[in-house]
ZADRENKOL-513788 format. One record per residue: residue in one letter; y, z, x of N, C-alpha, C, O in turn. Coordinates in steps of 0.1 Angstrom, whole numbers, padded with zeros to 4 digits, always signed. Atoms other than C-alpha are relative to their C-alpha. Example, Ala and Ser with C-alpha at 12.3 -4.5 7.8 and 13.67 -1.06 7.14 Angstrom:
2
A-0012+0000+0009-0045+0078+0123+0012+0000+0009+0012+0007+0019 S-0011+0000-0009-0011+0071+0137+0011+0008-0008+0022+0009-0003 
% end
This chain:
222
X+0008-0002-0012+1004+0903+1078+0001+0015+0004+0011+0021+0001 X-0001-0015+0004+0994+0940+1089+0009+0003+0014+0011+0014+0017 X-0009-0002-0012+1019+0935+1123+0011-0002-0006+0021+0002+0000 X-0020+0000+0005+1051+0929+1101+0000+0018-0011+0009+0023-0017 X-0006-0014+0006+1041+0966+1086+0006+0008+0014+0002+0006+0025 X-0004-0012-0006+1062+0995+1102-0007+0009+0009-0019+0010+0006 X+0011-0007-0005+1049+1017+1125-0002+0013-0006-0012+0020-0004 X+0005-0015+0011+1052+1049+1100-0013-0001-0006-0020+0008-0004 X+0008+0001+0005+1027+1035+1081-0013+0001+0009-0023-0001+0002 X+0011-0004-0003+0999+1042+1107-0005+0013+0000-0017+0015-0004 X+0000-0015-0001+1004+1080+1112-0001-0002-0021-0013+0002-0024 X-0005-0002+0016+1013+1077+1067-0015+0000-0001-0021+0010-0001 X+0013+0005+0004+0979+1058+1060-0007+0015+0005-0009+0023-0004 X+0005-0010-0002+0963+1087+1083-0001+0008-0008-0012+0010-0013 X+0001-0013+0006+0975+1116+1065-0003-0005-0014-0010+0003-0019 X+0005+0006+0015+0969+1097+1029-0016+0003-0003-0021+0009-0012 X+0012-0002-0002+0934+1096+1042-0002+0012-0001-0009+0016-0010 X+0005-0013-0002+0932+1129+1054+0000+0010-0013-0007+0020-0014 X+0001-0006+0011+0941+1140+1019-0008-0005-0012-0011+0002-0022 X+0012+0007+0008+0918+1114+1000-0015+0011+0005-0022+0016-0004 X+0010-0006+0002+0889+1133+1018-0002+0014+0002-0013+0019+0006 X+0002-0013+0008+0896+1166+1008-0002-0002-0013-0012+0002-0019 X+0007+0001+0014+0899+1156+0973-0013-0005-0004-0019+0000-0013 X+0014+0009+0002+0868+1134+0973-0008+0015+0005-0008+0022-0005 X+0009-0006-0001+0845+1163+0990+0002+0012-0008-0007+0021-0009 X-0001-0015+0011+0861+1191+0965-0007-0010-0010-0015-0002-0016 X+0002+0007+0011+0851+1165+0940-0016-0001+0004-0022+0002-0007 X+0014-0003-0004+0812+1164+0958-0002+0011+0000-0013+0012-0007 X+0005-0014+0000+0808+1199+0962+0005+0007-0011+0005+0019-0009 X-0006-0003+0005+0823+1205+0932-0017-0001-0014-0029-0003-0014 X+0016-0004+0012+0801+1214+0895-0004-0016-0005-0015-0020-0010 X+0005+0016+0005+0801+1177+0888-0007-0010+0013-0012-0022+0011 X+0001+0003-0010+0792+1170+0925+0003-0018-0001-0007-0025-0003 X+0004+0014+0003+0802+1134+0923+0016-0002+0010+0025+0006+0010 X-0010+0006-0002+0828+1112+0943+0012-0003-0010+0011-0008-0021 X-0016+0002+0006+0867+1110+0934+0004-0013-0002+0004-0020-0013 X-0007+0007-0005+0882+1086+0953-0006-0016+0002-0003-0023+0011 X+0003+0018-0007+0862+1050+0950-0016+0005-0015-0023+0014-0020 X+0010+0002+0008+0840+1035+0926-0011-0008-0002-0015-0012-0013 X+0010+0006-0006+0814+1018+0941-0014+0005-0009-0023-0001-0015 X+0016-0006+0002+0786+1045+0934+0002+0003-0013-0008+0002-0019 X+0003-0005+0012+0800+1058+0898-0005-0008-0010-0013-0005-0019 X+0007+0009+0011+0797+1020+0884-0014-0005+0001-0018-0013-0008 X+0015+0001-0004+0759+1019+0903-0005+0013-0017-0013+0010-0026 X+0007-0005+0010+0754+1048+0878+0001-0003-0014-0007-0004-0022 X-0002+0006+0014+0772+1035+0848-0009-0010-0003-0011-0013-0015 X+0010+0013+0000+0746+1005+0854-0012+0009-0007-0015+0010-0019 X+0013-0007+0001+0716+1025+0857+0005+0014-0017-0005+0018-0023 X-0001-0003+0013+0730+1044+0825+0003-0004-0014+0001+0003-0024 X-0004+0007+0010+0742+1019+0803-0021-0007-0002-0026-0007-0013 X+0013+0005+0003+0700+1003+0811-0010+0007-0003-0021+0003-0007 X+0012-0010+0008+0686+1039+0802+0004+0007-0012-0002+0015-0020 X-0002-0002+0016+0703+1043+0772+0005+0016-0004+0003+0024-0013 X-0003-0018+0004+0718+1076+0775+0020+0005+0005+0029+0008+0014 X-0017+0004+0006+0752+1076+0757+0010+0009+0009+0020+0005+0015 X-0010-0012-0007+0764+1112+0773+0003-0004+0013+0015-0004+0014 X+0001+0003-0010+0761+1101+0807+0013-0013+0000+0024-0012+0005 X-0011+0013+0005+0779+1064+0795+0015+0007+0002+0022+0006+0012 X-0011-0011+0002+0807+1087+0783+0008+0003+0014+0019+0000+0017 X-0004-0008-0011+0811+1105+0813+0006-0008+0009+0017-0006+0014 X-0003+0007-0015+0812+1077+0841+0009-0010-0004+0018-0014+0003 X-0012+0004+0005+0830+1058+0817+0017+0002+0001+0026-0006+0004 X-0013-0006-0001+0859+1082+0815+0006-0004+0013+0016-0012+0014 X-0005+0004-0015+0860+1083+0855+0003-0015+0001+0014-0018+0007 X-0003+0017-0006+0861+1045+0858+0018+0000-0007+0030-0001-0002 X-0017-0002+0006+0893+1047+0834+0008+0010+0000+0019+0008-0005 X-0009-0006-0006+0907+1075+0846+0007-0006+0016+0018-0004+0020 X+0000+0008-0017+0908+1058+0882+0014-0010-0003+0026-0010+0002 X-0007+0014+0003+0922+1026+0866+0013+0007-0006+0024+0003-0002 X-0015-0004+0002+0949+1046+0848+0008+0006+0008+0020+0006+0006 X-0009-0005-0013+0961+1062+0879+0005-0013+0006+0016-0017+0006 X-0007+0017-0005+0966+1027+0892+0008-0007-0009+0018-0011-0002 X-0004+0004+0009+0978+1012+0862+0017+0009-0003+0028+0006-0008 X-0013-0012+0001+1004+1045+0863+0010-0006+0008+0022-0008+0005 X-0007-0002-0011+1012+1036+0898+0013-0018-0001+0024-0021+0004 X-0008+0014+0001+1023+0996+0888+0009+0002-0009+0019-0005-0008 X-0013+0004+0013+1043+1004+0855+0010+0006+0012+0019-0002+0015 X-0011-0004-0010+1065+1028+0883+0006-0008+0009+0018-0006+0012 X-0006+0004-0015+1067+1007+0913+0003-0014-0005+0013-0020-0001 X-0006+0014+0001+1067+0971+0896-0005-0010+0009-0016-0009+0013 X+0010+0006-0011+1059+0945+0919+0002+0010+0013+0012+0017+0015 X+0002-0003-0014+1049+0956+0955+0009-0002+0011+0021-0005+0010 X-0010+0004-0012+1062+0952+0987+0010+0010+0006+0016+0018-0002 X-0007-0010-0009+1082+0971+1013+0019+0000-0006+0030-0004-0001 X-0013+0007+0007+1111+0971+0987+0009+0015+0006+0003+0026+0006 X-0008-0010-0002+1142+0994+0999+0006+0004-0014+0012-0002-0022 X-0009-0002+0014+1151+1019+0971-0013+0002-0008-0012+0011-0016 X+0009-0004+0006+1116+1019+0959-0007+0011-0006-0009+0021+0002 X+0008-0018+0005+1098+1050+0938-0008+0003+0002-0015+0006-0008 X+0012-0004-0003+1072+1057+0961+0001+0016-0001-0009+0023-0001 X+0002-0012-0002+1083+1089+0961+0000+0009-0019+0000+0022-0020 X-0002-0003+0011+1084+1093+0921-0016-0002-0001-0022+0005-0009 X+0015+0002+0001+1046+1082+0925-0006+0015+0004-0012+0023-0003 X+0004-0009-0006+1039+1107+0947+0005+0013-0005-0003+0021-0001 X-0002-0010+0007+1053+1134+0929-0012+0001-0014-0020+0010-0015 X+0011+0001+0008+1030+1125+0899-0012-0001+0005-0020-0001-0004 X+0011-0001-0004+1002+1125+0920+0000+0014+0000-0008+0019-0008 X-0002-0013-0003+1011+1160+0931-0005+0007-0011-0015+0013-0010 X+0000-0007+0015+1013+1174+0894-0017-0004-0007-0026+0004-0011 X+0023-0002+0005+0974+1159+0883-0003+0005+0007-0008+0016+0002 X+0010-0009-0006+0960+1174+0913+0005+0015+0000-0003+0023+0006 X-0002-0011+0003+0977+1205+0905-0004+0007-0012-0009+0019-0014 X+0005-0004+0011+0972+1203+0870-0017-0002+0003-0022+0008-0003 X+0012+0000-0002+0937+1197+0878-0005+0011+0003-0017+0011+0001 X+0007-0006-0009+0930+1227+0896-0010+0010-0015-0021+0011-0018 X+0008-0010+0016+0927+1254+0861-0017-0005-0008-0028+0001-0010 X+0009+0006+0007+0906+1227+0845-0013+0002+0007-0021+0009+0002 X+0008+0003-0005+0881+1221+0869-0009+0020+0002-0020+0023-0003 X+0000-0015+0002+0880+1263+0875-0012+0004-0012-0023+0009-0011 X+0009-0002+0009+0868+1261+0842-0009-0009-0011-0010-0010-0023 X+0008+0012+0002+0844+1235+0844+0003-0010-0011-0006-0018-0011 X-0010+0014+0007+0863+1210+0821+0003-0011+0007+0013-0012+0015 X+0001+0011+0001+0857+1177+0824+0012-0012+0005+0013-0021+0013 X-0014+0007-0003+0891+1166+0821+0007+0004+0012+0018+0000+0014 X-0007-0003-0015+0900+1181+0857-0006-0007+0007+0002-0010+0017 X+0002+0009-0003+0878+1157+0868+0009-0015+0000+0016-0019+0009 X-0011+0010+0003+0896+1126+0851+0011+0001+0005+0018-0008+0010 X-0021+0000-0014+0931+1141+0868-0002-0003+0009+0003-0013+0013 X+0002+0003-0012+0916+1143+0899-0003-0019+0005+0002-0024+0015 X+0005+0013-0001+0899+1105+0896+0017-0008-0002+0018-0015+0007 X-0011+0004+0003+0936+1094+0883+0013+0002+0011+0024-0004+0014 X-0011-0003-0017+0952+1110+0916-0001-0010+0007+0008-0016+0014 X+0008+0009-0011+0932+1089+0933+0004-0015-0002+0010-0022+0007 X-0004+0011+0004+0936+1059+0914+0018-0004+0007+0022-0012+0015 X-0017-0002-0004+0976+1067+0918-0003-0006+0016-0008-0016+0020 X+0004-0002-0020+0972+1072+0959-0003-0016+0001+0006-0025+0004 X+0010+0014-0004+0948+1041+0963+0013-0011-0004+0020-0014+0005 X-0009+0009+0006+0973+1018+0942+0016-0001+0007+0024-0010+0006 X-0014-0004-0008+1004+1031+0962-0002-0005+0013+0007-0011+0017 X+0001+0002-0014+0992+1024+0995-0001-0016-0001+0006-0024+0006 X-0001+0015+0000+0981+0990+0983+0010-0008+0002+0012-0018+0008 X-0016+0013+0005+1017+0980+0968+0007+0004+0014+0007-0005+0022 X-0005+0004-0011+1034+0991+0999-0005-0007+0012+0004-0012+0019 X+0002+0008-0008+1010+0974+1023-0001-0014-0001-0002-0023+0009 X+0009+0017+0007+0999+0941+1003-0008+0000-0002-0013-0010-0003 X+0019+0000+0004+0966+0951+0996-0004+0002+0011-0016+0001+0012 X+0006+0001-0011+0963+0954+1031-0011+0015+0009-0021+0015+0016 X+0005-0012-0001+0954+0990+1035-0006+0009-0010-0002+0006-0021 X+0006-0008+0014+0937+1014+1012-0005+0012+0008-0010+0010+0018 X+0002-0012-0004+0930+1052+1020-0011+0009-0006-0017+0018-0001 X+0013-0003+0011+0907+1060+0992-0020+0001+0003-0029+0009+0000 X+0015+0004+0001+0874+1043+1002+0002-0006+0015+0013-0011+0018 X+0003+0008-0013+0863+1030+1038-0008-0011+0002-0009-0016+0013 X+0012+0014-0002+0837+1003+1033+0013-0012+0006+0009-0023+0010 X-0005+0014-0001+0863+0980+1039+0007+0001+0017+0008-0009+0024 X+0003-0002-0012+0872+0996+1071-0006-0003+0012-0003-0010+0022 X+0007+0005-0009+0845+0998+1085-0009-0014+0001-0018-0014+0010 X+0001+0011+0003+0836+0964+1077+0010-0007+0013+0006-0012+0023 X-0008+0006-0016+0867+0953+1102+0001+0004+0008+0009-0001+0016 X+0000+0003-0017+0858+0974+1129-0015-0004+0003-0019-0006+0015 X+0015+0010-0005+0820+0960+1129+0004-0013+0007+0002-0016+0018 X-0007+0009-0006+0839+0931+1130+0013-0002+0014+0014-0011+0023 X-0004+0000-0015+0862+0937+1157-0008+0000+0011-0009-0009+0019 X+0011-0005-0006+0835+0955+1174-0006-0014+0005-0002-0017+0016 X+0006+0013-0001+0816+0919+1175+0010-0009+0006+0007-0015+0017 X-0011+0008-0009+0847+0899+1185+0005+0003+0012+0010-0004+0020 X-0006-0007-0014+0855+0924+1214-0013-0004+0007-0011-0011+0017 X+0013+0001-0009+0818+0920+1227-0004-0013+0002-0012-0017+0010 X-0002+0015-0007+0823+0882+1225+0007-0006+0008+0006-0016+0014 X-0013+0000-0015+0854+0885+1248+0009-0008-0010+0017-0016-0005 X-0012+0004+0007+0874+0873+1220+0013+0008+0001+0011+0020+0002 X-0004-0013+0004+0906+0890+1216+0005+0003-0012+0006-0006-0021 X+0004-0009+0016+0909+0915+1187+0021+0004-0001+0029+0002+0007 X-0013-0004+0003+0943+0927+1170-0002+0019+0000-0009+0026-0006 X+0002-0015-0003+0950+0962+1184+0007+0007-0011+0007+0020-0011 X-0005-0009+0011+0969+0970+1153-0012+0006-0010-0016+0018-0011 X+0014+0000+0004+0939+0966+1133-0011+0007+0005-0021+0011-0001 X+0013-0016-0002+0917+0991+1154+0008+0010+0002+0003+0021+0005 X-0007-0016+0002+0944+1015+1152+0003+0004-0014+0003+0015-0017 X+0005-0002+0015+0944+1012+1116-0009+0005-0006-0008+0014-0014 X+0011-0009+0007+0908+1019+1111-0004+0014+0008-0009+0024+0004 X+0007-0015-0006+0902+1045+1137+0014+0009-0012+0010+0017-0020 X-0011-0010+0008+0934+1062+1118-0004+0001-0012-0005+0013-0014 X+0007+0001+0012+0920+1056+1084-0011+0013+0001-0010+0025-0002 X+0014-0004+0000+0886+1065+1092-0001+0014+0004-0007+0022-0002 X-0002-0011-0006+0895+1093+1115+0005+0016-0013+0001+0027-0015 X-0009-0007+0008+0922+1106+1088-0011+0008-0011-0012+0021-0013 X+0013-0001+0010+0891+1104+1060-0007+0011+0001-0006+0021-0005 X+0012-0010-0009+0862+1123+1083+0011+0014-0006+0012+0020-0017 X-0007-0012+0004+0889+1149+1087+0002+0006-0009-0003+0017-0009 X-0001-0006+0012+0898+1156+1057-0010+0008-0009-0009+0019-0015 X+0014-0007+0006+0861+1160+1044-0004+0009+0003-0011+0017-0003 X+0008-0013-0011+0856+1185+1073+0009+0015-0007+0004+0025-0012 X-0008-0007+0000+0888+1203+1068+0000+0008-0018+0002+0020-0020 X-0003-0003+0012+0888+1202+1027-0017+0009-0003-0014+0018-0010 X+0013-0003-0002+0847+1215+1028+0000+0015+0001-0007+0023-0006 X-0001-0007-0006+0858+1241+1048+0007+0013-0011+0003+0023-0015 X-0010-0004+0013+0887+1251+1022-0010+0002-0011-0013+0014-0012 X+0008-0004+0011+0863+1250+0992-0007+0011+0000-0011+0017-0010 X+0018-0011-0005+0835+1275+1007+0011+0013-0002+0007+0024-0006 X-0006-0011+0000+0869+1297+1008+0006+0002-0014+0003+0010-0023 X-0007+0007+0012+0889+1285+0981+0000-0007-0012+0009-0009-0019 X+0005+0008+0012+0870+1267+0957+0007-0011-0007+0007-0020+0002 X-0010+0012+0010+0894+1240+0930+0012+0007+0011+0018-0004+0012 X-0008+0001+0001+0920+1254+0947+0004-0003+0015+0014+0003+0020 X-0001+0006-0008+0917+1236+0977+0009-0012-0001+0017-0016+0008 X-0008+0006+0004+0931+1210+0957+0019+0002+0002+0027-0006+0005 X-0018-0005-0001+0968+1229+0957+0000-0008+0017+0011-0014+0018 X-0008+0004-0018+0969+1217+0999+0006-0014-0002+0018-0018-0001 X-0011+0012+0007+0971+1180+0987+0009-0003-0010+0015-0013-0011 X-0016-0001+0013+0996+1188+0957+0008+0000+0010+0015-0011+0012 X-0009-0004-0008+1015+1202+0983+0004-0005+0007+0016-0002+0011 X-0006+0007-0009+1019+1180+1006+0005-0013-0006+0015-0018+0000 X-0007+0014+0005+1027+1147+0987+0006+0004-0011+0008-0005-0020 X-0012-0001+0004+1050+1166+0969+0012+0004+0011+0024+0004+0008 X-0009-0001-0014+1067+1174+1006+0005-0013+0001+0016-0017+0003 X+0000+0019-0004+1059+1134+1010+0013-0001-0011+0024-0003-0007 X-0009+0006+0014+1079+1128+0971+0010+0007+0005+0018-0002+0007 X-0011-0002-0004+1107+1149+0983+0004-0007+0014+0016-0012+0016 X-0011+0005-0010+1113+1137+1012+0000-0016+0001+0009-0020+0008 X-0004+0011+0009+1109+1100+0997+0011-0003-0008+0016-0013-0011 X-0016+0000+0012+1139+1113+0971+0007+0001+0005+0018-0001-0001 X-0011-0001-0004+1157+1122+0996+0004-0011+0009+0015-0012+0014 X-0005+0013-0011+1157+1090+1018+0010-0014-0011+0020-0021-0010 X-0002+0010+0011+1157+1069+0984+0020+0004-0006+0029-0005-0008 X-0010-0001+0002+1188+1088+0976+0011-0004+0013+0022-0008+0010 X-0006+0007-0008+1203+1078+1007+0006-0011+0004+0016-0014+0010 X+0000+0011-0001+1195+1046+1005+0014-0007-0014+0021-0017-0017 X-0006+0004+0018+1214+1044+0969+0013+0002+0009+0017-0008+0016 X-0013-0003-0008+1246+1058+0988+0006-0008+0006+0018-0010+0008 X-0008+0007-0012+1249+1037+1011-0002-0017-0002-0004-0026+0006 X+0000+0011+0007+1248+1009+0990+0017-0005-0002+0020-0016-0008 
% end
């Protein structure tokens, strides 16, 4: 249930967010102009490419879908099962997230394809991390699901029902975190171009350090 999570995890999810949508709008404004962080719209085009018959395109949206999946797939062989486990290698995640969107930056510079797939793979990572520590309950990547439960709040408050206030401090923090980031990372590009990217390396390698250094604490005092 999302009241037995911590209260770090509200401000955490935020800033997760806030760094999902800088990568996602470097990844829109970017030479591939296309979404990062959620795959909703890439497998709408793999559809509509797989029914016009045009292999290069296949190819392309293909990769992304499985680069995504391998960033998640990355993030389970590390962490194992889920859950708020003490001792956990969230912070060994988050270090490898750091290093594709860093490594990504050259690539992308020089229009290569595969800086794409890192970036899609960051994402994947991220997305998959947030899941195993909340239960699937949160995700920072994509908002449809968001705002889906504050329409629904939204509707339960105007029937005079009452609503769980964690739950709209969730999505406004999400959603809020998201916006931001789009604004802030946008802003970065027009100056900075791929290497807007370096701001979220940098910070969820601050996060992975200071993850190694709790985790090592925790081992100690074992």
């Amino acid at each position: 249930m999302i009241n037995s999570l911590p209260r770090w995890v509200w401000p955490g999810a935020g800033l997760l967010a806030f760094l999902a949508g800088m990568i996602n709008v470097t990844g829109v404004l970017g030479f591939t102009h296309e979404a990062v962080t959620h795959l909703t719209g890439v497998t709408t085009y793999l559809g509509a490419a797989l029914a016009g018959g045009k292999a290069s395109n296949v190819l392309h949206l293909g990769g992304i879908l499985l680069a995504f999946v391998a960033g998640a797939a990355l993030c389970g062989l590390l962490l194992g099962v889920g859950g708020m486990k003490p001792g956990a290698r969230y912070d060994v995640v988050l270090w490898v997230e750091s290093i594709l969107l860093a490594a990504a930056v050259p690539l992308l510079e020089h229009r290569f394809i595969a800086g794409v797939f890192l970036t899609c793979a960051a994402t994947g990572l991220q997305n998959a991390l947030v899941a195993a520590f909340s239960g699937s309950l949160i995700r920072t990547t994509h908002l449809s699901g968001l705002f889906t439960d504050l329409g629904i709040l939204i509707g339960q408050a105007l029937r005079g029902l009452p609503t769980d206030a964690r739950r709209w401090k969730l999505c406004f923090s999400v959603i809020s975190g998201f916006l931001g980031g789009a604004v802030a990372g946008a802003a970065c590009f027009h100056e900075w171009s791929y290497h807007t990217l370096l701001i979220p390396a940098g910070v969820t390698a601050l996060l992975g350090m200071m993850g190694s250094l709790r985790r090592a604490g925790h081992r100690t005092s074992e």
